[in-house]
LOKOL-674903 format. One line per 3 residues: number of its first residue (from 1); their letters; for each residue x, y, z of N, C-alpha, C. Coordinates in steps of 0.001 Angstrom, whole numbers, plus 500000, padded with zeros to 6 digits. Each point is the difference from the previous one (the first is absolute). Example, Ala and Ser with C-alpha at 12.3 -4.5 7.8 and 13.67 -1.06 7.14 Angstrom:
BEGIN
1	AS	513190:494310:507800:499110:501190:500000:500900:501200:500000 ~ 499650:501050:499280:500820:501190:500060:499230:501090:500730 $
***
This chain:
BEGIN
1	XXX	322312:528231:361913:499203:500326:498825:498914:500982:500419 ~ 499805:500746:499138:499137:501149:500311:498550:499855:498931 ~ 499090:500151:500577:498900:499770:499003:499245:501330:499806 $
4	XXX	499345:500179:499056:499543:501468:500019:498511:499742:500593 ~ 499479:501422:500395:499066:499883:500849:498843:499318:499374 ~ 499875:500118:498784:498994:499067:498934:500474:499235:499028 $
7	XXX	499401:498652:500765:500468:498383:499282:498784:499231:499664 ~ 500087:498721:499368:499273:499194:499780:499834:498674:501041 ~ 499289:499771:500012:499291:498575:500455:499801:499313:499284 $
10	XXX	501027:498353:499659:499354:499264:498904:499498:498287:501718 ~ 499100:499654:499575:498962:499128:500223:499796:498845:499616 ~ 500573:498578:500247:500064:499103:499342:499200:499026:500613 $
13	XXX	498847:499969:499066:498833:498938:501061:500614:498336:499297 ~ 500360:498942:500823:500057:498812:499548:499467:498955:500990 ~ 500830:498807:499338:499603:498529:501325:500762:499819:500658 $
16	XXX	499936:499517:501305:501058:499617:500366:501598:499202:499620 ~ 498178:498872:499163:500829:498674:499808:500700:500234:498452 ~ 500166:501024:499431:500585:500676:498602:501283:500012:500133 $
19	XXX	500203:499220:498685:501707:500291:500074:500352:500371:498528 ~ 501616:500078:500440:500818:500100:498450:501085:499549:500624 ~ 500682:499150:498717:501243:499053:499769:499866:499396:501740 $
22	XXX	499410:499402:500016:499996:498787:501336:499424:500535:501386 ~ 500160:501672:500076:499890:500766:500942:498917:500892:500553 ~ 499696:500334:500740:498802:500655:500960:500105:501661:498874 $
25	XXX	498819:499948:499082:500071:501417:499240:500548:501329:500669 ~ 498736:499969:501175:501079:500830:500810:500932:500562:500103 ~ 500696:499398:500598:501329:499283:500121:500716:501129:498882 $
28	XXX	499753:498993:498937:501122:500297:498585:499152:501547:500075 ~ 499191:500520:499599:499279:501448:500288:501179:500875:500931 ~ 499713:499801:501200:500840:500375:500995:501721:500265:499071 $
31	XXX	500401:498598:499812:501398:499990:499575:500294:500910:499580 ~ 498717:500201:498628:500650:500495:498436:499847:501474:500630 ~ 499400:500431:500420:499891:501888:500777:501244:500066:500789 $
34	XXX	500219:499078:501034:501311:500324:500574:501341:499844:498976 ~ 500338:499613:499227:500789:499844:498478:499869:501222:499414 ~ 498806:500745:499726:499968:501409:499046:499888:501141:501171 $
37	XXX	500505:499268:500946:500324:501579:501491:498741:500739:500040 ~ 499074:499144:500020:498093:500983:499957:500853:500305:501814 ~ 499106:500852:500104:499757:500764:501606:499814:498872:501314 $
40	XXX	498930:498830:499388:499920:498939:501133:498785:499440:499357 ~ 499355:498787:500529:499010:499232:499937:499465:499236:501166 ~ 498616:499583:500140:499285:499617:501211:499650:498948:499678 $
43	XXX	499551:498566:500005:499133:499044:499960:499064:500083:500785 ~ 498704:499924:500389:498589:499964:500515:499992:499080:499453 ~ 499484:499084:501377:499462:498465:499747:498093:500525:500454 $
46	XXX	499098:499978:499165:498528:499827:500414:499708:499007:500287 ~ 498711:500184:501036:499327:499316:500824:498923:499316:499613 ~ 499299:500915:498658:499067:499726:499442:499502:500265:498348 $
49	XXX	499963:499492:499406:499755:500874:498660:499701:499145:498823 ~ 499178:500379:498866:500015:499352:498728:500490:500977:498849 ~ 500031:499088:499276:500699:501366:498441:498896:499141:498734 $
52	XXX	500475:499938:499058:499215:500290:498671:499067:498632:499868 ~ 500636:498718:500363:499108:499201:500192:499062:499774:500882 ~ 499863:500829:501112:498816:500612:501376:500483:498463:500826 $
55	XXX	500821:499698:499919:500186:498659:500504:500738:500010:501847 ~ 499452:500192:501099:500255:501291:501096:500717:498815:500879 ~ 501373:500592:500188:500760:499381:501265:500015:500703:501273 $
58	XXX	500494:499160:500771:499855:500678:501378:500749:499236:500481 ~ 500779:500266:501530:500503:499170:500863:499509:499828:501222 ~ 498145:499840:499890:499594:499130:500929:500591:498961:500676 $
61	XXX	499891:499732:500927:500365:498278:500228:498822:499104:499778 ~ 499393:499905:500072:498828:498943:498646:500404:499567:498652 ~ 500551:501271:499493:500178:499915:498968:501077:500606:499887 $
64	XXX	501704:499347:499769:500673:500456:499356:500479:500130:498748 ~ 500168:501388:499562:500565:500178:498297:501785:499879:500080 ~ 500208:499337:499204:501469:500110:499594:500312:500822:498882 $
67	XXX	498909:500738:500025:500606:500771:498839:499394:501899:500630 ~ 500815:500031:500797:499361:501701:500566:500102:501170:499057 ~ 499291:500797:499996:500394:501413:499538:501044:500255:500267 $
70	XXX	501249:500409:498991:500896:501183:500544:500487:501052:499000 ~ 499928:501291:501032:500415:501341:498784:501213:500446:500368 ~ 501155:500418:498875:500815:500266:500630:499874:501485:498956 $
73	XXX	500725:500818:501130:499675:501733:500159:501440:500259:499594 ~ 500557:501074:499023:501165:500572:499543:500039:501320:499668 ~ 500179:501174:500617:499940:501627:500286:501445:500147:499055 $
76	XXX	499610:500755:499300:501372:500350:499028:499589:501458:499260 ~ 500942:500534:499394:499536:500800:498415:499374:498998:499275 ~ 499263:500692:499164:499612:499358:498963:500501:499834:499073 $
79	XXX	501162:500187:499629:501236:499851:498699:500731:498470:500374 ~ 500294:499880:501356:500670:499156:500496:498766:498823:500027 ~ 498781:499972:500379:499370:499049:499698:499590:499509:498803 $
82	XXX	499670:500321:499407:500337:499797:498440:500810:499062:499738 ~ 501333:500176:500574:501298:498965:499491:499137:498605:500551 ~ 499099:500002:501357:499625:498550:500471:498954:499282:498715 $
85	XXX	499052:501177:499402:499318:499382:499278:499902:498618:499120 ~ 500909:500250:499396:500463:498943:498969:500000:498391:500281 ~ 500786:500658:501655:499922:498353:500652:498624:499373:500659 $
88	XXX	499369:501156:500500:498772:499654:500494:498890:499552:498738 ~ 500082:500692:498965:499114:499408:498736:500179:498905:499530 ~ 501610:499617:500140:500340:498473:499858:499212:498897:501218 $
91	XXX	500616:500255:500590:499674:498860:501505:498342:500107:500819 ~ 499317:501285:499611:498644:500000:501240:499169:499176:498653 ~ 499897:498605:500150:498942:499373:498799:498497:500580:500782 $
94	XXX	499705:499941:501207:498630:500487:500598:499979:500689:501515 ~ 499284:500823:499364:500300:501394:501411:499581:501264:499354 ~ 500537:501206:500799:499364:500945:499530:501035:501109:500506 $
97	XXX	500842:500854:499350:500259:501072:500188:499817:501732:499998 ~ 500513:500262:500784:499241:501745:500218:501531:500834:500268 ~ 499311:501075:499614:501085:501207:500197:499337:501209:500653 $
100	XXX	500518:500556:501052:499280:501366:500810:500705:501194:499748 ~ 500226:501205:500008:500354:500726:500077:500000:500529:502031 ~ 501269:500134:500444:499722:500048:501515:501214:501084:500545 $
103	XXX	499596:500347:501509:501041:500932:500095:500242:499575:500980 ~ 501683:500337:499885:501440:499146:501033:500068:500980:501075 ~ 499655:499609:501260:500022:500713:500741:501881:500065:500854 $
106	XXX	500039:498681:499762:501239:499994:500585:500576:498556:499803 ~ 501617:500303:499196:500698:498462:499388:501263:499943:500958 ~ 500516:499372:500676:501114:500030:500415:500064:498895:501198 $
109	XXX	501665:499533:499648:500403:499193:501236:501096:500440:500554 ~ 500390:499202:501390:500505:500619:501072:501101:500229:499878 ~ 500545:499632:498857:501571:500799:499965:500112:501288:499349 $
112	X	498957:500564:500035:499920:501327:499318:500555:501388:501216 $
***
C-alpha cells in the first residue's frame, strides 16, 4: 500500500479499562481499522494522565491505576478515515479524539 506523502493522524485518547461488547476498546478500535484496510494502528499504553474528570492515574507502585491512559494512533487518508468514524462515535462513550494533518515520510514493508 502506498500512502501519499500527506495523510492524517486520527488520535484516540481512552481508558484502559474501556470496552465494547465484552472486549478491551482498544482492541475492537484496532480490529475495526484492520477490517476497513486503514494503513495500520498503534496502541500507547500511558504512564500517566487524567482526561475530563481531572481524575489522574499513574502506574506508580504506591499507587496502582487499573485503569491507564491509552491512545491508539491511525495514519491514513482522510477519506478512508472517515469510514472509522461512525464506529468510533458509536463505541468511545469517554475520551477524546483528534485529527492532524501530517507528512508520510516513508510507508512500507519488507516485501516491497
Amino acid at each position: 500500500m502506498k500512502l501519499p506523502e500527506e495523510g492524517v493522524l486520527l488520535r484516540i485518547f481512552i481508558g484502559e479499562m474501556d470496552t465494547h461488547e465484552g472486549k478491551p476498546l482498544y482492541e475492537q478500535i484496532v480490529l475495526r481499522a484492520r477490517q476497513l484496510k486503514l494503513a495500520g494502528a498503534t496502541v500507547i499504553r500511558g504512564i500517566m494522565g487524567f482526561g475530563a474528570h481531572s481524575r489522574v492515574h499513574t502506574s506508580k507502585i504506591l499507587r496502582m491505576s487499573e485503569d491507564m491512559p491509552v491512545i491508539i494512533e491511525i495514519v491514513d487518508r482522510e477519506e478512508k478515515l472517515a469510514e472509522l468514524m461512525p464506529f468510533l462515535d458509536e463505541v468511545v462513550k469517554e475520551g477524546l479524539i483528534t485529527m492532524e494533518k501530517v507528512r508520510v515520510i516513508k510507508y512500507r514493508h519488507g516485501e516491497e
